[in-house]
C-alpha positions as CSV (number, residue, x, y, z in Angstrom):
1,X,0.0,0.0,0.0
2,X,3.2,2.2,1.0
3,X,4.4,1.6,-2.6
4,X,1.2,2.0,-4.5
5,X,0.9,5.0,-2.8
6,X,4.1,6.4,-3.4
7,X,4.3,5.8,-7.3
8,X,1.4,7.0,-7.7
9,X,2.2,10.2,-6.6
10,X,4.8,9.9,-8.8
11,X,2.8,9.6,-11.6
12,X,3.0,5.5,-12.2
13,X,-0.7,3.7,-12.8
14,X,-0.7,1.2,-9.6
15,X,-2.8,-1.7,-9.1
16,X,-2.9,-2.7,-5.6
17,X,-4.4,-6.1,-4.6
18,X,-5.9,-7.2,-1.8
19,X,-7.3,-11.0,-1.4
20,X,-10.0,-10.1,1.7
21,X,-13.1,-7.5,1.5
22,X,-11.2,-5.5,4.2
23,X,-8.5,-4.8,6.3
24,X,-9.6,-6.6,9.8
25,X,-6.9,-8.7,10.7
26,X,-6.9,-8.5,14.3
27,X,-3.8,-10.0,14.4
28,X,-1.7,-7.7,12.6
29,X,1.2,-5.7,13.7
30,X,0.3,-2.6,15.2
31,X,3.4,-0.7,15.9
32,X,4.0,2.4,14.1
33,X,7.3,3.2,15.2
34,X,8.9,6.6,15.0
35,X,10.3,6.1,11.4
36,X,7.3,5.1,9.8
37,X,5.9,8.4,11.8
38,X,9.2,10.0,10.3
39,X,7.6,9.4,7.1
40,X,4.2,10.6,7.5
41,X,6.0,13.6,8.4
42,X,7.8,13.7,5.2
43,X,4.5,13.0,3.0
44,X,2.6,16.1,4.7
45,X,-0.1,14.0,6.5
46,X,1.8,13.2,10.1
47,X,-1.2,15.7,11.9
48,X,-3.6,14.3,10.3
49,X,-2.2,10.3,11.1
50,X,-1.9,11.6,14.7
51,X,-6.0,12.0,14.7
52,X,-6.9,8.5,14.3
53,X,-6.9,7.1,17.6
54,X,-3.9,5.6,19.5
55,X,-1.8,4.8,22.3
56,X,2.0,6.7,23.0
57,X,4.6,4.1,23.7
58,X,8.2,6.5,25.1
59,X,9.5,3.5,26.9
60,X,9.9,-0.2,26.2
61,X,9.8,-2.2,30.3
62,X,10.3,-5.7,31.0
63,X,9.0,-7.4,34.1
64,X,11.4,-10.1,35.5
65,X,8.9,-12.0,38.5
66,X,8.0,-9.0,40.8
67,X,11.1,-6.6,39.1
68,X,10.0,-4.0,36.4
69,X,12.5,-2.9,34.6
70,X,13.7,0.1,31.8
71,X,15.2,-1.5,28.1
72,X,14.2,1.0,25.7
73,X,14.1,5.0,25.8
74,X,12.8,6.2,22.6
75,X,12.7,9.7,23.9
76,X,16.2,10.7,22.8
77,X,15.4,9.6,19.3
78,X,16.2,12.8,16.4
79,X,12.9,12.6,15.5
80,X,9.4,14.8,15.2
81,X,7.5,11.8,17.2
82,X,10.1,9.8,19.6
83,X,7.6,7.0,20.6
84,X,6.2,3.8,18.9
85,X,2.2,5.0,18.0
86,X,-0.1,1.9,18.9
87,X,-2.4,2.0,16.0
88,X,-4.3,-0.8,14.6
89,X,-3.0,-2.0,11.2
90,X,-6.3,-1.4,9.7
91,X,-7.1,1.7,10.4
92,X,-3.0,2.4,9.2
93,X,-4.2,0.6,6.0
94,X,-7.0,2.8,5.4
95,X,-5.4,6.0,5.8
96,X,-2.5,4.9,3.5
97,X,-5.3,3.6,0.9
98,X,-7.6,7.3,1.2
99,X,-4.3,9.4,0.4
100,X,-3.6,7.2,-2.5
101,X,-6.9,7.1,-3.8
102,X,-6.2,10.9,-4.5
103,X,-4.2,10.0,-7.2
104,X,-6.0,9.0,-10.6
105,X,-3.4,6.6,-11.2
106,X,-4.2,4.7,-8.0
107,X,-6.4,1.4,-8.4
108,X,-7.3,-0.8,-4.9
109,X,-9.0,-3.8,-6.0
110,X,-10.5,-6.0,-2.5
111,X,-11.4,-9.7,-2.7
112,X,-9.0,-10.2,-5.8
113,X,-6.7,-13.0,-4.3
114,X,-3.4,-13.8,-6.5
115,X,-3.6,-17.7,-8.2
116,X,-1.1,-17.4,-10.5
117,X,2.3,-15.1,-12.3
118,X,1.8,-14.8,-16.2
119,X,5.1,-15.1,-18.0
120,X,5.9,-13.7,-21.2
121,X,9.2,-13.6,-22.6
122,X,11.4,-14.7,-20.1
123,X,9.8,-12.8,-17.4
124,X,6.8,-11.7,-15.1
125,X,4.1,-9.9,-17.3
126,X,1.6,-9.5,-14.8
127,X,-0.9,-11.8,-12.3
128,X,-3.9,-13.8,-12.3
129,X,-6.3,-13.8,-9.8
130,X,-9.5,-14.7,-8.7
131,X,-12.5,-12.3,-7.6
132,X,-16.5,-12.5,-6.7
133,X,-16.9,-11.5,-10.8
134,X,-15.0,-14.1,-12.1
135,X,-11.3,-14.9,-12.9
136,X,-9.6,-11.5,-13.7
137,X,-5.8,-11.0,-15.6
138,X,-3.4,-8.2,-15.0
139,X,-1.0,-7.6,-17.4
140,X,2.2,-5.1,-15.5
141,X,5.7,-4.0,-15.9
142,X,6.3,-5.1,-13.1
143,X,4.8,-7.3,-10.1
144,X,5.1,-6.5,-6.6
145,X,4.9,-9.4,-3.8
146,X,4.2,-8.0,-0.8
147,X,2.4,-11.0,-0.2
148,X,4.0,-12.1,3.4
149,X,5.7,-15.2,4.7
150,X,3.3,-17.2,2.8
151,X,4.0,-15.2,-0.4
152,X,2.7,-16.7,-3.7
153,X,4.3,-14.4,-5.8
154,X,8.0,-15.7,-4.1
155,X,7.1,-19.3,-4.7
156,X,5.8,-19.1,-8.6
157,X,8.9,-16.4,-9.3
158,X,11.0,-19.3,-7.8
159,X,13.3,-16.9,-5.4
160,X,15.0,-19.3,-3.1
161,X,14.7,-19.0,0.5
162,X,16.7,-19.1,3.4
163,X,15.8,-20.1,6.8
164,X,17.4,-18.6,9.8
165,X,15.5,-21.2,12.4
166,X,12.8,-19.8,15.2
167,X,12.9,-21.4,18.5
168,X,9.2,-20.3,19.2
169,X,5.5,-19.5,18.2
170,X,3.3,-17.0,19.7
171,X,-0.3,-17.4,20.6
172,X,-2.9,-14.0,20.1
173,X,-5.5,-12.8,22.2
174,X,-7.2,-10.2,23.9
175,X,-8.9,-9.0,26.8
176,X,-10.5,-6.3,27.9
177,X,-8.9,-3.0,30.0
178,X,-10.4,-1.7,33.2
179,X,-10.2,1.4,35.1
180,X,-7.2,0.5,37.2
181,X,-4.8,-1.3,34.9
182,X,-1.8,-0.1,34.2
183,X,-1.2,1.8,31.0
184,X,2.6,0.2,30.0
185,X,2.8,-1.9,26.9
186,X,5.4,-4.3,28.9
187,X,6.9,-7.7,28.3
188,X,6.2,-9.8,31.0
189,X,8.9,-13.0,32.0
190,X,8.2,-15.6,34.5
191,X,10.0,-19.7,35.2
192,X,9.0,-20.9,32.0
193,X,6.3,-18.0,30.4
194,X,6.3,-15.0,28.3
195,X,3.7,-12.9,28.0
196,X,3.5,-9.1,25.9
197,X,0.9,-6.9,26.6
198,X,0.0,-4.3,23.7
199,X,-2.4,-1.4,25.3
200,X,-4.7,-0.7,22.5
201,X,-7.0,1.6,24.7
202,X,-9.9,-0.5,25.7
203,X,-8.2,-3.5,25.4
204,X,-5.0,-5.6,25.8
205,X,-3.5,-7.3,22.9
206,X,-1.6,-10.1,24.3
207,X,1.1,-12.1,22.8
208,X,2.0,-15.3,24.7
209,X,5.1,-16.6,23.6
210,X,5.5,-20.7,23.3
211,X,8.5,-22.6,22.3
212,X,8.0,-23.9,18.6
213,X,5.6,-26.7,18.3
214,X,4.4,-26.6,22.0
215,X,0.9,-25.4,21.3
216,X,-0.1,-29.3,22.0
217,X,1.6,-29.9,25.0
218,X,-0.1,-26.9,26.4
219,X,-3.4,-27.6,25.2
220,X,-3.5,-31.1,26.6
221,X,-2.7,-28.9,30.1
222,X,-6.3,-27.4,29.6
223,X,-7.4,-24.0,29.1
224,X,-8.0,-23.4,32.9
225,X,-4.1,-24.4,33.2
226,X,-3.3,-21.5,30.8
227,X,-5.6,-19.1,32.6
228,X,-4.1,-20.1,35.7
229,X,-0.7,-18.8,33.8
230,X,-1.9,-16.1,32.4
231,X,-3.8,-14.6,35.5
232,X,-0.6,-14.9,37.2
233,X,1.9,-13.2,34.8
234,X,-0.9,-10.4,34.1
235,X,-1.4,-9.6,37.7
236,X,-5.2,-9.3,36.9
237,X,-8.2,-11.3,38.5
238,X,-9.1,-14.4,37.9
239,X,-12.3,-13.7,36.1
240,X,-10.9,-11.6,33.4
241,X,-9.2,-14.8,32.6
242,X,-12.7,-16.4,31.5
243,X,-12.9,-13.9,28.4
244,X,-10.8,-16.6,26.8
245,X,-13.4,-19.0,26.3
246,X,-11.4,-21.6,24.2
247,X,-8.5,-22.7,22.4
248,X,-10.6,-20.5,19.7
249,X,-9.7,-17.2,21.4
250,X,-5.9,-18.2,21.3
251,X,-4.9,-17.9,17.5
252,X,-1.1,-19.5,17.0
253,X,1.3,-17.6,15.0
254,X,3.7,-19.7,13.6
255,X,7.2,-17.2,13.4
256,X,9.3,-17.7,10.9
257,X,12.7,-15.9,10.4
258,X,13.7,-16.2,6.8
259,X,15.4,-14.2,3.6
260,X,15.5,-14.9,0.3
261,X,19.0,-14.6,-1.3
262,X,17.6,-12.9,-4.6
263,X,14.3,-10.5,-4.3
264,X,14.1,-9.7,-7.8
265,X,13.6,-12.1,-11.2
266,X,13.1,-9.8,-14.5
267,X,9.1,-8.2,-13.8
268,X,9.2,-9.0,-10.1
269,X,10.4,-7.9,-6.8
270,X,9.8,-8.9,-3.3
271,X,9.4,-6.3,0.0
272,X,8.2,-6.9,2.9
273,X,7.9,-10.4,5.1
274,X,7.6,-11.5,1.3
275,X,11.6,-10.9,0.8
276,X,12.4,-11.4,4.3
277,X,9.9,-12.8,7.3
278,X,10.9,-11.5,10.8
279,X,10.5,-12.6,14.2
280,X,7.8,-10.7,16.4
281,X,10.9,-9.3,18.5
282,X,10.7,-5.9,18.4
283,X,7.7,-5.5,16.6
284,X,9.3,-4.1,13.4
285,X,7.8,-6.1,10.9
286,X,5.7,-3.7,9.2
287,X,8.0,-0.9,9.7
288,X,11.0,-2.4,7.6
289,X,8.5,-3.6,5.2
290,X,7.8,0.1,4.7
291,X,11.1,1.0,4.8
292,X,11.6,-1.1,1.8
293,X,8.5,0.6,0.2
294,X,9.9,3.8,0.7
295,X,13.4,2.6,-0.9
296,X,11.2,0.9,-3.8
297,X,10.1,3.8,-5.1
298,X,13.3,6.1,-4.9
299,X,14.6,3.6,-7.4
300,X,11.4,2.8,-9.4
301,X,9.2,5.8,-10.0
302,X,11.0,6.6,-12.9
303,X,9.1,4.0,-14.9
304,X,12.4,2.0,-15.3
305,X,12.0,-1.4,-14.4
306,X,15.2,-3.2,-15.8
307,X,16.3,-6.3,-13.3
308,X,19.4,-4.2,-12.5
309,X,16.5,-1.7,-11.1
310,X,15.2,-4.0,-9.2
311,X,18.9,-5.5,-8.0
312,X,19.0,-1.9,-6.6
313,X,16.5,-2.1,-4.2
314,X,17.6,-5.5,-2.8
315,X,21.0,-4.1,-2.2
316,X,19.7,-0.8,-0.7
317,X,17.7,-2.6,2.0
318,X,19.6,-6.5,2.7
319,X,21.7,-4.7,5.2
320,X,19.4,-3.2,7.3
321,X,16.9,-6.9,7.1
322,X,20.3,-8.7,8.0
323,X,21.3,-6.8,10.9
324,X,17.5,-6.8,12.3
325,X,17.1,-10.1,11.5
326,X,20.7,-10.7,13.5
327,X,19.6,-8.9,16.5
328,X,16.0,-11.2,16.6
329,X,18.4,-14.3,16.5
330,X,20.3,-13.0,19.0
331,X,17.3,-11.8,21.5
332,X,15.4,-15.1,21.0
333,X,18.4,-17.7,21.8
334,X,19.9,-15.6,24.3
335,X,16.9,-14.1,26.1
336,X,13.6,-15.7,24.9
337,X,14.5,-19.6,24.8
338,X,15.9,-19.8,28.1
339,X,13.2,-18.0,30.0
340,X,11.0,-20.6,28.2
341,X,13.3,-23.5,29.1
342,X,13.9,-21.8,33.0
343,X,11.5,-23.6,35.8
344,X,13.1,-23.2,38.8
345,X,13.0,-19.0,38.9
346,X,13.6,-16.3,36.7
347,X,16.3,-13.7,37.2
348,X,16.7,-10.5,34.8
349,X,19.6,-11.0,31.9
350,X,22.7,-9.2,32.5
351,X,22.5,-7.1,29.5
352,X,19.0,-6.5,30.6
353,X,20.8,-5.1,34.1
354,X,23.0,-3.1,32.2
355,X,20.2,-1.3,30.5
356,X,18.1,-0.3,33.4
357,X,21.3,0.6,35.2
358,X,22.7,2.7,32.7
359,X,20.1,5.4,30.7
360,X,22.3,5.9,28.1
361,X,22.6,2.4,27.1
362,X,18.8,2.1,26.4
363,X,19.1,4.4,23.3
364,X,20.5,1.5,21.8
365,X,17.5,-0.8,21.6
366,X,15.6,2.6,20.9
367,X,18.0,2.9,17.9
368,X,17.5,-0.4,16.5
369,X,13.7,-0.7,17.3
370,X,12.8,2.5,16.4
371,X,14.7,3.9,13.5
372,X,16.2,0.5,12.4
373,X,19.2,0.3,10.5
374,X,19.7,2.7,7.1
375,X,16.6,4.6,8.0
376,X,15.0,5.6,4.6
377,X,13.4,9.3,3.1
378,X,11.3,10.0,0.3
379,X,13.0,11.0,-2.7
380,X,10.3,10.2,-5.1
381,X,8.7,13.4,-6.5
382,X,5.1,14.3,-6.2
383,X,4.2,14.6,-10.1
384,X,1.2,16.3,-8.7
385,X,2.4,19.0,-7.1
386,X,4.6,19.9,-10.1
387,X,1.6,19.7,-12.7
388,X,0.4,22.2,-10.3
389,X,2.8,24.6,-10.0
């Protein structure tokens, strides 16, 4: 959506896809972290972002047993907004989709799901896809797969992929907030459990981290076994606990951490958890993916869409997904996997230590979590505004 946006305001004719009839995935990512904010900034439209309704994250806090602690200070950040916006991807979505629809060469087409890449000539000539009128072709200069983890468009273009390994899955849910809870988005550690709490307002999005493939050993524990947990990480009472009604009200994401070693084959290009799927650590999933939008189109909206193009843009943008994706590796074995694996008591990390000690040393994670590696700018033109002046 980032990229449609942005080359049509260049003046390319976009088609943007989208297999659903909308946007609510309740399950999406819902950081907007200060460069995405950065961004919105850039395009003219940050005030008018800052109106849709969310929640102000300054600080990142972990809770070790009964010890809270400070890891991230985004404060310090040289940036308009220093502070991850809690806003749900759908409403993100939307915004980004009304500010491209000003654009007459902007096309959003819902409930047309990708089935197939049309090849021509040694390369990607457009899509097929599927939609409530019928089957429906695309013919393009170039296809975008921004498809995710699962990504069609990766698989029929053939791009191989390389797995990095995940020790762990996540199981989503919510539950309500009450006058009286506390208002930090915090990760919660405990002998054996991790728990993240997302305030989203009048509710908590919670992410319950699992080590990978032990959604079956905890189900055969029973659900009042995981409210048990739950109520006792959470610090809440027991009753809130009986929101989650069943297994049903747990949805398990499976986390991958992958990359594919080429993003591009002549008339294609992968961004996004399509080109490189990243661990929930961090939350920065959907901000690299639009930092790889925004790089995208600083190469492309010229029209020229040669393979070296699109080369370009893979080598703008593999650091910055290879030092993330490092830093994931690195907090899930090192931090993650042995909380999970700990029984017998839980004691805070000693780089964890060193960051609440020492303020300084939490501009670091705010760095990486925040901004990212390589930030990016717009340097595509608005062909508008110059037809107008």
């Amino acid at each position: 959506m980032m990229l449609g946006l942005l080359l049509a305001r260049a003046g390319i004719k976009v088609t943007v896809l989208e297999k659903h009839r909308d946007f609510l995935r309740d399950f999406r990512g819902d950081t907007v972290h200060p460069s995405t904010l950065e961004l919105m900034h850039e395009l003219g439209v940050l005030e008018e972002f800052l109106r849709v309704p969310h929640q102000k994250v300054s600080e990142l806090k972990a809770q070790f047993g009964g010890v809270v602690l400070p890891i991230a200070d985004f404060s310090a950040l040289p940036v308009r907004c220093p502070y991850i916006a809690m806003v749900p991807q759908w409403d993100f979505l939307n915004f980004l989709a009304k500010h491209a629809a000003a654009y007459a060469g902007f096309q959003l087409l819902m409930q047309a799901e990708v089935t197939d890449l049309i090849h021509q000539d040694g390369k990607v000539a457009g899509v097929r896809c599927s939609t409530p009128q019928g089957p429906l072709e695309i013919r393009a200069d170039l296809v975008v797969g921004a498809d995710g983890r699962s990504s069609l468009v990766r698989t029929q273009a053939g791009l191989p992929v390389e797995d990095l390994g995940a020790p762990i899955d996540v199981l989503w849910f919510r539950l309500s907030r009450r006058s009286g809870d506390a208002d930090d988005t915090m990760a919660r550690f405990d002998s054996g459990s991790i728990l993240v709490m997302l305030n989203r307002g009048d509710y908590w999005q919670c992410a319950f981290v699992i080590a990978k493939g032990g959604l079956e050993p905890l189900q055969r524990r029973g659900i009042e076994s995981f409210r048990a947990t739950l109520a006792g990480l959470m610090r809440l009472a027991g009753e809130r606990m009986a929101e989650i009604r069943s297994w049903d009200d747990a949805k398990l994401l499976t986390v991958q951490v992958n990359r594919l070693r080429e993003w591009c084959r002549p008339g294609v290009l992968c961004i996004g958890d399509a080109a490189h799927a990243m661990s929930p650590v961090g939350g920065v999933g959907i901000n690299l993916a639009v930092q790889d939008a925004v790089a995208a189109a600083n190469v492309l909206y010229t029209g020229d869409f040669c393979l070296a193009a699109l080369k370009k843009v893979q080598r703008r943008r593999e650091f910055p997904t290879r030092l993330t994706q490092a830093f994931q590796i690195a907090v899930q074995n090192n931090i993650l996997t042995r909380v999970l694996a700990d029984t017998d008591g839980i004691a805070p990390p000693l780089a964890v230590r060193a960051l609440a000690r020492f303020p300084l040393l939490r501009r670091i994670p705010a760095r990486m979590v925040g901004l990212g590696a390589r930030p990016e700018h717009i340097h595509s033109p608005d062909a508008s505004a110059a037809v107008a002046a």
